[in-house]
C-alpha positions in Angstrom: -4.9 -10.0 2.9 -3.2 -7.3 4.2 0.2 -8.2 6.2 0.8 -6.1 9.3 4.6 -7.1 10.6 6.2 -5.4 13.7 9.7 -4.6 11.8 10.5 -0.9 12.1 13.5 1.7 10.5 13.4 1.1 7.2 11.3 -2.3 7.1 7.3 -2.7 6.5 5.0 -1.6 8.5 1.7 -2.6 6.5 1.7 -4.6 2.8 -1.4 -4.9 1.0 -0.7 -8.4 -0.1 -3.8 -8.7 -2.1 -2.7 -6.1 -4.6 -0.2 -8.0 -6.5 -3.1 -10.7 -7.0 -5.9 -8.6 -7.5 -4.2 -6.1 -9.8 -1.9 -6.1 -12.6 1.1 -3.9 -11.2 2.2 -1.4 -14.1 4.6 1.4 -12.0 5.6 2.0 -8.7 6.0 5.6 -6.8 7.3 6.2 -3.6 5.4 9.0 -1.6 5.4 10.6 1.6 2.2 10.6 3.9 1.0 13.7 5.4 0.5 12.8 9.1 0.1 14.0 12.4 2.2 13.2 15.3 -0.8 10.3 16.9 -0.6 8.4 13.8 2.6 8.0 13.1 3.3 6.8 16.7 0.5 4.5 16.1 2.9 3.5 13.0 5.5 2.6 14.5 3.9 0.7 16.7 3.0 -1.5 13.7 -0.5 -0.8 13.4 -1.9 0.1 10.2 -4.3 -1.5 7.7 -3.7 -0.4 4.2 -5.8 -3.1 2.8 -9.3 -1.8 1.3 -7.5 1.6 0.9 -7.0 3.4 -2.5 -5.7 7.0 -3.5 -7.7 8.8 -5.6 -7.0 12.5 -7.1 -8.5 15.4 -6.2 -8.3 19.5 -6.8 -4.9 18.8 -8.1 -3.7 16.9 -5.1 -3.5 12.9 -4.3 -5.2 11.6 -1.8 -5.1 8.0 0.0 -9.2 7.2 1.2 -10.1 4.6 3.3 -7.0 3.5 5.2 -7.0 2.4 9.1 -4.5 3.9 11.3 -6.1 3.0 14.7 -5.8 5.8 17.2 -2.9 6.3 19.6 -4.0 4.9 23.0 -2.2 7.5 24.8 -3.5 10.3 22.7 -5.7 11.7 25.0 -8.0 14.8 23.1 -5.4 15.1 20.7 -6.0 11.8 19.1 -6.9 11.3 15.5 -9.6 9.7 13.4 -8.6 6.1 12.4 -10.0 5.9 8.6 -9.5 10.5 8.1 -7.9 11.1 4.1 -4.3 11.2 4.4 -2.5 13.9 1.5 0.3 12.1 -0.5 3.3 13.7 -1.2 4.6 13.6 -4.7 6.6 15.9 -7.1 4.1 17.6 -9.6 5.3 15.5 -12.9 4.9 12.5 -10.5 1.5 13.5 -10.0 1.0 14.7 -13.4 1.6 10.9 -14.6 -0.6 9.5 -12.0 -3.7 11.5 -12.9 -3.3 10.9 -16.8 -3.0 7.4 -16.3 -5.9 7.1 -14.4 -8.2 9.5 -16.1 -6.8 8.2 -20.2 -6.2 4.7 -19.5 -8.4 3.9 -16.9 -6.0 2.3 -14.3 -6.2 2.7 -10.3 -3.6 3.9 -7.7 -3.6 1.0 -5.0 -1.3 1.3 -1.9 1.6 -1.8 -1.8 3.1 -1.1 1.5 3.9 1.6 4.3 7.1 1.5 5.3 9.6 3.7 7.5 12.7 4.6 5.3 16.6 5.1 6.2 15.9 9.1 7.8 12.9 8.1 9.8 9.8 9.2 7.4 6.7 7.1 6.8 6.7 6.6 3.2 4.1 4.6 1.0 5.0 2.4 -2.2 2.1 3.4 -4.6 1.4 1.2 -7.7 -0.8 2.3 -10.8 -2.0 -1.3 -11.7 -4.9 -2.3 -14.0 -7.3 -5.0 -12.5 -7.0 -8.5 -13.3 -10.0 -10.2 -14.9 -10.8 -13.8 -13.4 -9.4 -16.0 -15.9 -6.2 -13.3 -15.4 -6.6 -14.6 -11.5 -7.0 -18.1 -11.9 -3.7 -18.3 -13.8 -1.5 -16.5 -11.3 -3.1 -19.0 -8.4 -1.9 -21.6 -11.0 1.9 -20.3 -11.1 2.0 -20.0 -7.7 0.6 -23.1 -6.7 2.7 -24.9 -9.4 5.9 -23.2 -7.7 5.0 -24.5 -4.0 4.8 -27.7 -5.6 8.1 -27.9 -7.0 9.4 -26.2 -4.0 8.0 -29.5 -1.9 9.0 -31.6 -4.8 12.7 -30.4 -4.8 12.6 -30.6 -1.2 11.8 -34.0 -0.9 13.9 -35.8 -3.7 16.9 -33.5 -2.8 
């Protein structure tokens, strides 16, 4: 479920929270977003929904499909379109390793979080992460709900 908190300068803006459990995380890259000057007001305002969303690579470039910035409500005509293809910025060897790993090992690019960093640029965590089968699932809801139990546990008996 995808988190959307209110924090701004270099905190979240969206997290894709069901990445971690759907998808076995393998690296991380940070990237800019290339954006227009409704969304990233409508980013700050801490609307964005990253969850469904996945990048994908195309003509040499890396693109992030399917994510919801909702338009600007004082946009006016220049507003944008809330689900358009957003180009990610990475450095070419960065982008060279993305595409082999998803064309030779058959992994995906899933979007972890947006986030505003120290200077004031939107900037996206991207993961390459394999997906989980179900028994792969079912363990990690084990962990975590064995973890909350101690957590209660602990907190009881002191």
């Amino acid at each position: 479920m995808a988190k959307n908190s209110k924090t701004i300068n270099g905190k979240t803006v969206a997290e894709n929270r069901k990445a971690r459990f759907a998808y076995e995380v393998v690296d991380t890259y940070e990237a800019g977003l290339v954006l227009t000057g409704t969304e990233v007001k409508s980013l700050r305002e801490g609307q964005a929904n990253i969850q469904e969303s996945y990048a994908s690579v195309e003509g040499g470039e890396i693109w992030l499909i399917n994510s919801y910035l909702p338009e600007y409500l004082q946009g006016n005509r220049f507003n944008h379109e809330p689900r358009r293809r957003r180009k990610l910025l990475l450095n070419k060897k960065e982008m060279a390793r993305l595409s082999q790993a998803v064309e030779r090992e058959g992994m995906t690019m899933v979007p972890l979080k947006i986030y505003f960093n120290d200077r004031g640029r939107a900037k996206m965590l991207l993961a390459v992460a394999r997906g989980k089968k179900l028994h792969d699932k079912r363990e990690t809801e084990k962990k975590r709900d064995w973890a909350r139990e101690k957590g209660r546990l602990l907190k009881q008996h002191g």
